[in-house]
N, C-alpha and C positions, 0 to 999 in steps of 0.2 A: 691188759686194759684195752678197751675200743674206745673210738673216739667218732664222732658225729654230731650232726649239724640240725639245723630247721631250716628245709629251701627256702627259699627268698620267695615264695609266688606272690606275694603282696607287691615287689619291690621292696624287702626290707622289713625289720621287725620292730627298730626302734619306734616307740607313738612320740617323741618328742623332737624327731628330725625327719625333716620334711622329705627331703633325697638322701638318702643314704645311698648315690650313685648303682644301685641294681637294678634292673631292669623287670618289670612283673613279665616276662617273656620269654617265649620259647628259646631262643636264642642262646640267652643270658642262663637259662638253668642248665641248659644243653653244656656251655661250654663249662659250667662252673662244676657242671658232674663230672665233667671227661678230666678235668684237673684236679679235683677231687680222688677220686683215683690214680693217678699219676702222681698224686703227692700224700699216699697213702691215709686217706681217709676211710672210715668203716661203714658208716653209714647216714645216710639223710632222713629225716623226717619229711614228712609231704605233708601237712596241715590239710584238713578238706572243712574250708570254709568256702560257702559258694558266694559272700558278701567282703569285702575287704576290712575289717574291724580297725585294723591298725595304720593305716591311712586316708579312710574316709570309704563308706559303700558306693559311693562313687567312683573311686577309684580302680584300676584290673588290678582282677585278681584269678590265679590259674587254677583251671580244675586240676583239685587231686586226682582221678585215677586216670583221667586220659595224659595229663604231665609221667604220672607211672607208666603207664605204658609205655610211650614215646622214650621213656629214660633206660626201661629196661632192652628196649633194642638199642639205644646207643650207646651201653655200657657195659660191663665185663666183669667185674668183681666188685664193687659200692651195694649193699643191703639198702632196699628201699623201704622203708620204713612207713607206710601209707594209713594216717588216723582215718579211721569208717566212723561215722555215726551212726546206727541203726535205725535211727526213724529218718535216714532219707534213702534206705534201700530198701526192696523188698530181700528177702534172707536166699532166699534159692536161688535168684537170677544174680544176686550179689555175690553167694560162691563161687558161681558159674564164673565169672567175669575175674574174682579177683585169680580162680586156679589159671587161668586163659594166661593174664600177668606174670603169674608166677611164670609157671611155665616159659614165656620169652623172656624173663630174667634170667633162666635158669635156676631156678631154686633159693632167687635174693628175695621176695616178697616178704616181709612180714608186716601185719595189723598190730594197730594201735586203737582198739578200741572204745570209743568216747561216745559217754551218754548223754551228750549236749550239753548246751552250758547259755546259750545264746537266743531268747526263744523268740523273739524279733523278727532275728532270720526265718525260723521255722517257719512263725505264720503268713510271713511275706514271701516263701513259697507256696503256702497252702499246703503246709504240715500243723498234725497235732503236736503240741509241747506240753507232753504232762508235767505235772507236780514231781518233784526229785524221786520219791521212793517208786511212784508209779512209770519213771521212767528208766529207773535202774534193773524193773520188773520186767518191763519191755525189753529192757538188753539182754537179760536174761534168758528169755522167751527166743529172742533171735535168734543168741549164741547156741541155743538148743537146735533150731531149726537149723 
């Protein structure tokens, strides 16, 4: 059996407590991965939400793959576990980047990939959010590319 976690880059997951004493911070993931490992854990999820849902879009919130990166040079055996969404990358420049990862993980990188769920976000980036099937079609389409 492995065992793992969901990084805190919100500052925490609960939506019903305001500080759950974690810091949305480099710092804080920094030190909570290297003890993570040193207290044999297997691996972390990295959420890539680029809005804070779970404490207010006001609130920071850490990018997923630059936190990956930064985690995979400061760590040594913890699996990083990084959700993609497809419609906020383009497919080729996104392999490129996440093999780049891997690669200074050594070989901990693996995807979780998510066909959105939040379309809010999307278009207050200035993404399209299709309809469910037509976006399950897109992930599709990507995982192909």
């Amino acid at each position: 059996m492995r065992f793992g976690y969901w990084m805190p880059v919100f500052g925490g997951w609960l939506r019903n407590v305001s500080d759950e004493g974690m810091d949305a911070s480099w710092d804080y993931v920094r030190r909570l991965t290297q003890r993570s490992e040193q207290t044999g854990w297997d691996l972390s999820l990295i959420a890539e939400l680029n809005l804070n849902d779970i404490k207010g879009i006001e609130e920071s919130a850490l990018d997923a793959w630059s936190t990956a990166a930064a985690l995979a040079a400061v760590s040594e055996t913890i699996e990083l576990m990084v959700a993609v969404r497809p419609n906020f990358h383009q497919p080729a420049l996104f392999a490129k980047q996440a093999a780049n990862i891997d690669n200074i993980a050594g070989g901990r990188l693996a995807l979780n990939v998510v066909s959105s769920w939040w379309a809010d976000e999307a278009t207050q980036y200035g993404l399209e959010f299709d309809q469910h099937d037509d976006r399950y079609a897109r992930t599709r389409e990507w995982l192909d590319v």
